[in-house]
C-alpha positions in Angstrom: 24.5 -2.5 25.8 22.6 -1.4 23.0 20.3 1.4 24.8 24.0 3.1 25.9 24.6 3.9 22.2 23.3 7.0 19.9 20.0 6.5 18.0 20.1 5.8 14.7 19.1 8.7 12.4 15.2 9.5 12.0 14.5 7.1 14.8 12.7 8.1 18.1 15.6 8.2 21.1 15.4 5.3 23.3 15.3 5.8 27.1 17.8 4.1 29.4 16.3 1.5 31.1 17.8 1.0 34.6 17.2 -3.1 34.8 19.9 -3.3 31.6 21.7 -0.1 32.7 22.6 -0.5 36.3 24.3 -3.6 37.6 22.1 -4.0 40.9 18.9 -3.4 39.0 19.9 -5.9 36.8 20.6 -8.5 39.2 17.9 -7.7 40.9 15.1 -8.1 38.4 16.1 -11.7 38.2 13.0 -12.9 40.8 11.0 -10.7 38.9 11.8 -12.7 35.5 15.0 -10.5 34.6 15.1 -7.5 32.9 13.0 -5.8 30.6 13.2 -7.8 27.3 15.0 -6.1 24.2 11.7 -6.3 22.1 10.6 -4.0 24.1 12.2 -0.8 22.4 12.1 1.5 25.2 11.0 5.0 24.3 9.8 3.8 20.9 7.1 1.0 21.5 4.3 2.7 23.2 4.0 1.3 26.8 -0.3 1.6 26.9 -1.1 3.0 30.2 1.6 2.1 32.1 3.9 5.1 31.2 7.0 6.0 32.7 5.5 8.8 34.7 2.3 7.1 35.5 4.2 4.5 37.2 6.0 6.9 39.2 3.3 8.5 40.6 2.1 5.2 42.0 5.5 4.3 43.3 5.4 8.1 45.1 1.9 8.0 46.2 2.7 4.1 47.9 5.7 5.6 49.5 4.0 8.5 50.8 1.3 6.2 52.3 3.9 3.7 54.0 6.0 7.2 55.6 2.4 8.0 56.9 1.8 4.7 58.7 4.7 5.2 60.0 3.4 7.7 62.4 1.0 5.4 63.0 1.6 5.3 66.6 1.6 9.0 66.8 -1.3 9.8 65.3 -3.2 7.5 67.4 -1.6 7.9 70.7 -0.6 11.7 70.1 2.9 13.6 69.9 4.0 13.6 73.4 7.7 13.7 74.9 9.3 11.3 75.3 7.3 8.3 73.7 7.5 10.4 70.0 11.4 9.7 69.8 10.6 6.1 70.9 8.2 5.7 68.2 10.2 7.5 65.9 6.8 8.9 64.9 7.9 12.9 65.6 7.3 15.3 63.5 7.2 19.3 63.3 4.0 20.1 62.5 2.1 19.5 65.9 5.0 21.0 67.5 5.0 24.4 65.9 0.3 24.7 66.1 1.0 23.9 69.5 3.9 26.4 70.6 4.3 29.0 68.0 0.5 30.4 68.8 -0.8 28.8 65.2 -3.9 26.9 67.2 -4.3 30.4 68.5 -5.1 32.1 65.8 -1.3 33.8 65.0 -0.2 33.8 61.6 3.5 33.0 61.4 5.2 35.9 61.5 2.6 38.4 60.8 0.7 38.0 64.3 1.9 40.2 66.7 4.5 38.8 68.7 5.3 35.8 66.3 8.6 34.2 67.0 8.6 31.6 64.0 11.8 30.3 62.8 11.4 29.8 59.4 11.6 31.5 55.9 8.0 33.4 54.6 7.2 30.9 52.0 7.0 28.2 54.8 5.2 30.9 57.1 2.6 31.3 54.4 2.4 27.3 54.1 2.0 26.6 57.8 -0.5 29.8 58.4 -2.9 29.0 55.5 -3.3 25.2 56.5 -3.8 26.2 59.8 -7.3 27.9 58.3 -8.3 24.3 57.1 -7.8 22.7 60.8 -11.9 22.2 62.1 -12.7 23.0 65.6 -12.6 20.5 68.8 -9.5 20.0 71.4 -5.7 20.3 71.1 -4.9 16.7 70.0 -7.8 16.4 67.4 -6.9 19.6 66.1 -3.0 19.0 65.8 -3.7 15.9 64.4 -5.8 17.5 61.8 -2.9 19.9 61.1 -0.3 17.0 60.8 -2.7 15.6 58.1 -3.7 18.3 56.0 0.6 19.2 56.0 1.1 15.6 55.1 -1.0 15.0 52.4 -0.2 18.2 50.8 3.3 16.8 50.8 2.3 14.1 49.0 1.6 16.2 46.2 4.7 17.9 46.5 6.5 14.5 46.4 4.9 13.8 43.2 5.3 17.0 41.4 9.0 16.8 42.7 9.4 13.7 41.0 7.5 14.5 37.8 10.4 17.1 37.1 13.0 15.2 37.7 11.9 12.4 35.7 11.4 15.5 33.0 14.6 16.6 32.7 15.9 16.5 29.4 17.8 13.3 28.8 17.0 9.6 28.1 16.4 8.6 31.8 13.3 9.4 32.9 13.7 6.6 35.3 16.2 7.9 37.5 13.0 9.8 39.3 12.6 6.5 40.6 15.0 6.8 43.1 13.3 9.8 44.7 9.9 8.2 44.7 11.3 5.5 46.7 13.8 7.0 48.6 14.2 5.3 52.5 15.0 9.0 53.3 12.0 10.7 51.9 9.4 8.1 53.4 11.4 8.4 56.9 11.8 11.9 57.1 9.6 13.9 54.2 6.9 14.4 56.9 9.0 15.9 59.5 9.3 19.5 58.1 8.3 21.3 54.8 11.6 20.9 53.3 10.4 19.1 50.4 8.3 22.2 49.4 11.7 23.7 48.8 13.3 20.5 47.2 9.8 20.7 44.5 11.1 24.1 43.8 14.0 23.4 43.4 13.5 20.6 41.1 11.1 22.9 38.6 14.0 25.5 38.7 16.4 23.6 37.5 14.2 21.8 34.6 13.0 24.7 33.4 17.0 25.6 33.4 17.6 22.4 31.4 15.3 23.9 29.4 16.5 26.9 28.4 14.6 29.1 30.4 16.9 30.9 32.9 14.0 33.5 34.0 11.3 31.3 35.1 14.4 29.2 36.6 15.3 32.4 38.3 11.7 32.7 39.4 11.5 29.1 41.1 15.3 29.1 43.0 13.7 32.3 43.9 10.4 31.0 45.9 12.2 27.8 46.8 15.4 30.5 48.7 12.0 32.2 50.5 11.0 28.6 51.2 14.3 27.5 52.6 17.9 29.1 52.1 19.5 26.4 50.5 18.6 26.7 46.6 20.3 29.6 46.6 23.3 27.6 46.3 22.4 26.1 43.0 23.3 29.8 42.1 26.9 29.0 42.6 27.0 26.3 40.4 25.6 28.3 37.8 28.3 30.6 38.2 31.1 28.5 37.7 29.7 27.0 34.7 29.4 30.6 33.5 33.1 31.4 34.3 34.3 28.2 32.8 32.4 29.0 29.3 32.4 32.8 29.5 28.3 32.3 28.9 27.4 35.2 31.3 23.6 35.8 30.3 22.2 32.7 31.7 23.6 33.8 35.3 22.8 37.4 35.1 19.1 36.4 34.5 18.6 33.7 36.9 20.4 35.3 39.8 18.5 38.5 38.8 15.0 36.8 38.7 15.4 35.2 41.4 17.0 37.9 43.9 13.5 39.9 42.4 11.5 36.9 43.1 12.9 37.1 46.9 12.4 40.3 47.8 8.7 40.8 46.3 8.0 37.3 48.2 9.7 38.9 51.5 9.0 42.9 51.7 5.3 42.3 52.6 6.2 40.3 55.5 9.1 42.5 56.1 6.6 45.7 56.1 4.1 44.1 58.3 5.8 43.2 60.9 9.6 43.7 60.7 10.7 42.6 64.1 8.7 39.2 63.3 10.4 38.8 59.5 14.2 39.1 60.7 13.9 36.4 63.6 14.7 34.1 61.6 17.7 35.5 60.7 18.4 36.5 63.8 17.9 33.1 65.2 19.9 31.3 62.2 22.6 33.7 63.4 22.5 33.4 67.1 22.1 29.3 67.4 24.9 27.2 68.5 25.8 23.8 67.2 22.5 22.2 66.7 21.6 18.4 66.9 23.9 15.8 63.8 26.2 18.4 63.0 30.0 18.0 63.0 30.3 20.6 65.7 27.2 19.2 68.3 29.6 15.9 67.8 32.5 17.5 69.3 30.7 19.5 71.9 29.5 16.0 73.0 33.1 14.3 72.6 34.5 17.9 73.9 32.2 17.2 77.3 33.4 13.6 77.6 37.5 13.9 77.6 37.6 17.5 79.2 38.2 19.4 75.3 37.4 22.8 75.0 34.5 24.1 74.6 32.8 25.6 71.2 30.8 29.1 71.9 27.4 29.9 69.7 30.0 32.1 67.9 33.3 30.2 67.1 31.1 27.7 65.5 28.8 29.9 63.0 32.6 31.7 62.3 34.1 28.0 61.7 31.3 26.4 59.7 31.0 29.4 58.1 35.0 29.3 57.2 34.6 25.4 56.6 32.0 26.1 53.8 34.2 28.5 52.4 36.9 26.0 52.2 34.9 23.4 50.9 33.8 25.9 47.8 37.1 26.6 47.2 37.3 22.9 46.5 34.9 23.1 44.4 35.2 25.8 42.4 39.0 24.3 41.8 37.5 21.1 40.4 35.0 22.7 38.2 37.9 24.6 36.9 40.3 22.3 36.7 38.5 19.5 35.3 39.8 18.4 31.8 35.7 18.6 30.4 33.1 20.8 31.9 31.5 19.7 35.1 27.5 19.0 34.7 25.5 21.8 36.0 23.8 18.6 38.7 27.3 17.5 39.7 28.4 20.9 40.5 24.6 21.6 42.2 25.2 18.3 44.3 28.9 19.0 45.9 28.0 22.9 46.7 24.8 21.5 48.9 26.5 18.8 50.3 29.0 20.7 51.1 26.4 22.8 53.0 25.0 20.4 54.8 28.4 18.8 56.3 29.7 22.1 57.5 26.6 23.7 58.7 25.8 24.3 62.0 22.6 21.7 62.3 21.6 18.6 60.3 18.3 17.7 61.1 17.2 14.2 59.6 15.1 16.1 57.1 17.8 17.9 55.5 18.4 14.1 53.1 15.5 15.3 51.5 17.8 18.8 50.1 20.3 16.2 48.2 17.9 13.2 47.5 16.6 14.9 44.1 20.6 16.1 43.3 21.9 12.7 43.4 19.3 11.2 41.2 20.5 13.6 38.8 24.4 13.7 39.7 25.4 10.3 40.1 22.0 7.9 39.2 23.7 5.1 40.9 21.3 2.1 42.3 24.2 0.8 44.7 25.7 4.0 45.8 22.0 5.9 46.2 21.0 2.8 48.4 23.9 1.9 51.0 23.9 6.1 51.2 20.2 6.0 52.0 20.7 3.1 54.9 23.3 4.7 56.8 20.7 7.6 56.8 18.2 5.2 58.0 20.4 4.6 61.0 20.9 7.8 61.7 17.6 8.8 61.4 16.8 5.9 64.3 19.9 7.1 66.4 18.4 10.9 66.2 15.4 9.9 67.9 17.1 7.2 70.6 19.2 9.6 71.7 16.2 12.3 72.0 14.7 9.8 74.4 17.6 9.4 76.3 18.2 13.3 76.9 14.7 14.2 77.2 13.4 11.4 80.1 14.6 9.4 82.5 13.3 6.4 80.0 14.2 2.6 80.7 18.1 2.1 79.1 16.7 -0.5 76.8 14.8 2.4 74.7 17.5 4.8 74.4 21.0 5.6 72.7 24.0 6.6 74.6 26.2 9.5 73.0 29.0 7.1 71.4 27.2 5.6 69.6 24.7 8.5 68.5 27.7 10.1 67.5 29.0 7.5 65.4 25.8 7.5 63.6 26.3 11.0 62.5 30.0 10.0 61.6 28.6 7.9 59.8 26.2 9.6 58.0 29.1 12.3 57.3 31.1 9.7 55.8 28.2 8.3 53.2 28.0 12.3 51.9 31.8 12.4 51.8 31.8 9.4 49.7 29.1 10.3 47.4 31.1 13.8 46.6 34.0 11.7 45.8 32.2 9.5 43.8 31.0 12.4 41.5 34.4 14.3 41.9 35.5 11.4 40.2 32.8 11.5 37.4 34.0 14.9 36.9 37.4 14.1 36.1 36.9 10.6 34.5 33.5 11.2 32.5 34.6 7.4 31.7 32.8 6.5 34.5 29.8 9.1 34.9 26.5 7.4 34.3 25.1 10.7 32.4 27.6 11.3 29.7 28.7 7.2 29.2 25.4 7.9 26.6 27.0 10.3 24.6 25.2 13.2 26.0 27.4 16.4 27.0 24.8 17.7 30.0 20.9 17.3 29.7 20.4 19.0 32.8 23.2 22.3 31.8 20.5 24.1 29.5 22.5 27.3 28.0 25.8 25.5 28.8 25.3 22.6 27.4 27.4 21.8 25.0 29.4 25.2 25.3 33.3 25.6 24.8 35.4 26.4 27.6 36.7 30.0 27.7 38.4 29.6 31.1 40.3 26.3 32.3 43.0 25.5 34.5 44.9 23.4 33.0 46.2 20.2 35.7 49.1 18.7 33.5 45.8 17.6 30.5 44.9 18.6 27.8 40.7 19.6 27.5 38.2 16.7 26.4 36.2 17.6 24.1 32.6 16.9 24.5 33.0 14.2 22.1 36.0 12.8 23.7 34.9 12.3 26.9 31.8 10.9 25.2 33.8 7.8 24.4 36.3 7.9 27.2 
């Protein structure tokens, strides 16, 4: 198709447009009258005010409102135990003003005698909207909170999609799939993960970018936000090993470690004891609710299996992980052409999230934005999103179950809760071999099938390699695997 091929010299580049581009799109789009017409000349013909980005935001902002009304019941009725899991309306936020002292007055970690169990950026988050909360009772008032966090996550959303449509590239519409992702409207409003997914998302475009130290600055605030974009560092490193490119890494690791610790020594001055619990408690939980290891403690407890301590299983996901970045690191040296910097970013956090110790329904959020730039694949993205969907529904039936003596029609026994999160496991599995396949057949990558190198790779795009492992192949060249 004629938007896959290079523009012609002294001629604006055209954008991919996913209703040619992607198979399902395009068979889609055939209620809606087809796909868009060739006249069109995306990326050349100016679109009036229906931009790309414009059009996002409205796709965001309608999501955003439908994961809201889906706490409908909630909201009106109040978060109470058990009917929140049946509702599937539970979220965080009047949780922790309820039971962590913040409808008391205590600032998240600051106030004496704060046990919160988060990182200081989302400390900062949830004490500061707690200021905006008005007076009256407990259920008005966490209501209020739940609000004022939701609609500020709105804004989040959007800015989070703005940068990934950004990106440098010619598909601006791959954003779509995290304004409309099932996962985002199901779970976004749960937790302030997507604070640290925005972050996340800025760092790595101003990376694409070229611009490794305010990159370094926003992995930086989104790692003091939540731990996991500290991962992307490790992508960045094997690119740097594979192209001998050592610069970039040196100042985004060091502007971001400098970025952590001014973000994290006031909290840790004020009140120390209140700053390490969350590492203490990160450190001390046991298997935790949709992880691999909470499914085997349940299966262990069925058939008489032996048991998993708190210990053996932060020592075996931690081992696990390790394993699984081995992997990794072996692909992105191994591979016959460079590995993009959003494939690479992609396996490391999904590699997180399978061996971790927890995997709340939120965490989809953490690889939602990865995907769309890893493997923008309509089909793939979708199927992946509805297995999530199920699991985020067993989550909550299986809540009910454990936490009431609810009627047996409501609630989720454990073999099938656990299949749920084998499930779930085996839709991240999949999409890592998908990608690991992209890697080592850039034939069939949806990035580089347009004859770009890696939009997203900012000081390595385009770089020679200076360290490969050589797997019975020769090295493509960028070129090469252009038209492979």
């Amino acid at each position: 198709m004629h938007q896959t091929q290079p523009p012609e010299s002294g001629r604006r580049s055209r954008i991919v447009v996913p209703s040619r581009s992607d198979v399902l799109l395009r068979n889609f789009t055939e209620v809606l009258g087809g796909p868009l017409g060739k006249r069109s000349e995306p990326g050349v013909v100016s679109p009036g005010i229906f931009t790309v980005e414009r059009i996002l935001i409205v796709l965001t902002a309608v999501a955003a409102l439908v994961g809201i009304l889906l706490k409908g019941y909630c909201r009106a009725n109040g978060w109470e135990t058990p009917t929140q899991f049946y509702a599937t309306c539970y979220s965080d936020f009047p949780e922790l003003f309820r039971n962590r002292g913040i409808a008391e007055g205590t600032f998240p970690i600051l106030g004496s005698g704060s046990k919160f169990e988060y990182p200081v950026l989302i400390a900062l988050i949830a004490g500061v909207t707690s200021w905006l909360v008005p007076g009256g009772g407990m259920d008005t008032r966490a209501l209020a909170y739940f609000d004022i966090n939701v609609l500020l996550l709105a804004a989040v959303a959007m800015a989070t999609v703005l940068a990934v449509s950004r990106m440098p590239g010619r598909r601006p519409w791959d954003a779509a799939m995290v304004a409309v992702a099932p996962g985002l409207v199901l779970a976004g409003t749960i937790n302030w993960d997507l604070w640290a997914a925005c972050l996340l998302a800025w760092g790595m475009y101003f990376f694409a970018r070229d611009r490794p130290l305010a990159a370094g600055v926003l992995i930086g605030l989104g790692t003091a936000t939540k731990l996991y974009p500290l991962l992307v560092l490790g992508a960045i490193l094997l690119l740097a090993i594979r192209t001998g490119r050592w610069r970039p890494l040196v100042v985004t690791v060091g502007s971001s470690a400098a970025t952590w610790l001014l973000v994290n020594l006031p909290f840790a001055a004020a009140n120390p004891a209140g700053w390490a619990y969350f590492f203490q408690y990160s450190r001390e939980r046991g298997a935790g609710y949709s992880s691999a290891w909470f499914a085997y403690e349940l299966v262990a407890g069925r058939v008489g299996w032996p048991r998993l301590s708190a210990e053996s299983v932060s020592i075996l996901s931690a081992l696990c992980f390790a394993a699984a970045c081995l992997a990794i690191a072996a692909v992105a040296l191994t591979a016959p052409r460079r590995p993009r910097l959003a494939q690479l970013a992609f396996l490391i956090v999904a590699a997180f999230i399978l061996t971790s110790k927890v995997y709340s329904p939120q965490y989809v959020v953490w690889l939602i934005p990865l995907l769309a730039l890893a493997r923008p694949r309509w089909r793939d993205f979708l199927i992946w999103q509805g297995i999530e969907a199920l699991h985020w529904a067993a989550i909550w039936m299986y809540l009910g179950q454990v936490t009431s003596a609810g009627s047996s029609q409501h609630n989720l026994d454990m073999p099938y809760y656990v299949l749920a999160v084998a499930a779930h496991m085996f839709a991240v599995g999949y999409l890592m071999a998908r990608v690991t396949w992209d890697i080592y057949d850039p034939s069939y990558d949806p990035i580089r099938r347009h004859h770009l190198d890696d939009p997203h790779g900012g000081p390595f795009a385009n770089a020679p390699d200076r360290i490969l492992l050589r797997a019975g192949r020769p090295p493509l060249s960028p070129k090469e695997g252009s038209h492979a």
